[in-house]
Residue, then its C-alpha position, 0 to 999 in steps of 0.5 A: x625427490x632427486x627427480x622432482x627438484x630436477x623437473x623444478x629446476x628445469x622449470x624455472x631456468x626454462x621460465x627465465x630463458x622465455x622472460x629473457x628472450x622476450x625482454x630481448x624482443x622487447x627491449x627491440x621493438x615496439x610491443x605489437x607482439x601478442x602476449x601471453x593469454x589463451x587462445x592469443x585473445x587479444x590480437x591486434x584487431x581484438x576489441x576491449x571487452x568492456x565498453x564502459x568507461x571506469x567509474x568512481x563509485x560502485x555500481x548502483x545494485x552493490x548493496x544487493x545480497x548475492x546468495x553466495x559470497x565470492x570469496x577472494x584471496x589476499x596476496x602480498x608480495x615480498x623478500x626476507x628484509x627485516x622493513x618487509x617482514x615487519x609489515x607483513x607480518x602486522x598486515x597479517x595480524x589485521x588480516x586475522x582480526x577482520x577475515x570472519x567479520x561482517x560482510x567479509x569476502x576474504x578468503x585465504x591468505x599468501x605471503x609471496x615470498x621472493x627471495x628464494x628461500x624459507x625464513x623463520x615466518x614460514x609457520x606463522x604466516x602463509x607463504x609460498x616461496x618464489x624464486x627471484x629474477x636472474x642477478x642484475x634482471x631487476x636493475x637495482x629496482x627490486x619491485x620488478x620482483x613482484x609480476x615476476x613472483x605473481x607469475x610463479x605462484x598463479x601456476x604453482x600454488x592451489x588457489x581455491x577462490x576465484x578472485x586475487x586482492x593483491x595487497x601490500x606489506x604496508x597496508x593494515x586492514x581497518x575493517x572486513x572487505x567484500x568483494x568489490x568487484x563486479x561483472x568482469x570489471x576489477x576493483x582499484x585505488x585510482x592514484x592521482x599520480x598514474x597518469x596515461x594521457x600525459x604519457x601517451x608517446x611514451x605509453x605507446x611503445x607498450x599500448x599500440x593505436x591498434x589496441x583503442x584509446x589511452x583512456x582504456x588504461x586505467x589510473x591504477x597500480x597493481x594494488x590494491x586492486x581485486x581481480x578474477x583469478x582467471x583474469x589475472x592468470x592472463x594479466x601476469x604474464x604480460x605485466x612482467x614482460x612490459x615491466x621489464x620492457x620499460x626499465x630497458x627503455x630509457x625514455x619509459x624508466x625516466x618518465x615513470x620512475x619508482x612506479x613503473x611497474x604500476x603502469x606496467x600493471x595498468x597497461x597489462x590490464x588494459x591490453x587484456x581487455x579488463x577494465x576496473x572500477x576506480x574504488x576511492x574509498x578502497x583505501x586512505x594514505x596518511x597524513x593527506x587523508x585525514x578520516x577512516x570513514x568507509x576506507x578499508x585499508x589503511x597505506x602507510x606510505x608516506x612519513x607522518x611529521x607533525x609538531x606537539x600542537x598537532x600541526x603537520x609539518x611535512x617535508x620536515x622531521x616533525x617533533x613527533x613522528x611516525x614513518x616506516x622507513x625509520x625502520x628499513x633495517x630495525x624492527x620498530x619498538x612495541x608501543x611506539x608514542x601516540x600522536x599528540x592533540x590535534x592529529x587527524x583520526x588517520x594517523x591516530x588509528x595508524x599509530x593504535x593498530x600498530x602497536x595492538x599488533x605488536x604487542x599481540x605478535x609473539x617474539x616481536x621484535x625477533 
């Protein structure tokens, strides 16, 4: 035992010196370097794999039977806060509920814990235990956790299916989702707000001219988003150096803010070669979307502030109200007040699942 947790030991802080080391390259020069994938794949004269251009809607054979599912796993990232741990553990409620349902390609499931140690939710969620960045890496921005963790379990753990759904702990699941990628193309939520062309100069630091047009990143984050496992063990490597590339550069962390990791994801994707299908109905984000529809998954993103008329008040604490950050620090109470009249499906349904969940997830509140 004594020799395994020396050998584990040896791993990681030579893990962390080879992140360091290429943060200090990165951090120094444009990234013209190669990054990590076998058989340096994507050197500078190498050519985007796909030559089509990301598309909104499925292709048109999706609705063909395939005589085998291509089962998928779902991984969710994240640390032992108690506003994590309550959404992760509903998240996986829903999980549960629509994993064996019709037209289902979900496979197994992983907490990515990234806070370095066990906590109590260890037997009822399945988790695998990352380690976190060295103190101060981050920055105070803890999400540059996430590729990192990524890193440590696609080498560590043993993943049976071939492809990843990276997932978060604020997404609730609404009905079984099959895979919805397709011939070496992912599948992602398009985000209005990720926009590659309006940051060329700035992108360009991480995606050189050499590597084609800026329209070959696509508008996306890292989740939801369904890849190839094999894809994505290429992918994770090179998203972490260029999350950690962009928090050091000054002019990338101020354009892009609380989302740079997500297009650090989406320039990874793009440097790699993997395009992705633009998948809208993969997901609905009350209160703007206001109908379930087709949707999958349900992102509890934003605060939903409506008055008892059923109006929408948002920008302001509406008299009803449902937003998680109301319980970043607390577990929020089972039960919680349904919407009043007038108050789209969406937020409805939100309110519903939420408290199916927690009335059904023994020691609540624990």
């Amino acid at each position: 035992m004594g020799c395994e947790n020396f050998f584990y030991t040896l791993i990681i802080t030579f893990s962390v010196a080879l992140i360091t080391y290429n943060v200090i390259i990165s951090a120094n020069a444009p990234l013209k370097q190669d990054f990590p994938g076998p058989g340096g794949a994507f050197s500078s004269g190498s050519p985007r794999l796909f030559s089509v251009d990301p598309i909104i809607k499925m292709p048109a054979d999706r609705s063909q039977t395939h005589s085998k599912k291509r089962l998928f796993h779902t991984a969710v990232t994240a640390s032992d806060s108690v506003y994590n741990t309550w959404q992760c553990r509903i998240m996986y409620y829903w999980f549960k509920k629509f994993k064996n349902g019709p037209n289902s390609e979900m496979g197994g499931f992983t907490r990515i814990l990234h806070s370095g140690k066990p906590d109590k939710f260890m037997d009822e969620i399945p988790t695998f235990i990352a380690q976190p960045l060295p103190a101060g890496m981050d920055q105070g921005y803890i999400v540059l956790n996430r590729p990192w963790a990524f890193v440590q379990w696609l080498q560590q753990a043993n993943i049976k299916e071939d492809y990843i759904l990276m997932a978060e702990p604020d997404h609730i699941i609404v009905k079984p989702i099959p895979n919805l990628s397709r011939d070496g193309l992912g599948a992602a939520f398009p985000f209005f707000y990720i926009e590659p062309k309006k940051y060329e100069t700035v992108l360009r630091k991480f995606f050189p001219v050499n590597k084609g047009p800026i329209t070959n990143i696509d508008p996306i984050g890292n989740s939801p988003v369904i890849v190839g496992k094999a894809s994505l063990m290429k992918i994770a490597p090179t998203w972490m150096n260029v999350s950690l590339a962009m928090k050091k550069d000054p002019e990338a962390d101020k354009a892009f803010g609380w989302v740079l990791e997500m297009y650090a994801y989406a320039v990874a994707s793009a440097l790699h070669g993997v395009g992705n299908i633009l998948y809208k109905d993969f997901m609905i984000q009350p209160p703007w979307d206001t109908e379930i529809g087709k949707k999958f998954i349900i992102h509890y993103t934003y605060g939903c502030d409506y008055d008892l008329k059923g109006k929408l008040m948002y920008g302001k604490f509406g008299e009803w109200r449902f937003d998680k950050r109301s319980y970043d620090h607390t577990w929020p109470p089972r039960n919680l007040p349904l919407p009043p009249a007038g108050v789209p499906e969406s937020v409805v349904t939100l309110v519903k699942m939420i408290n199916e969940a927690t009335e059904n997830i023994p020691n609540w509140g624990a």
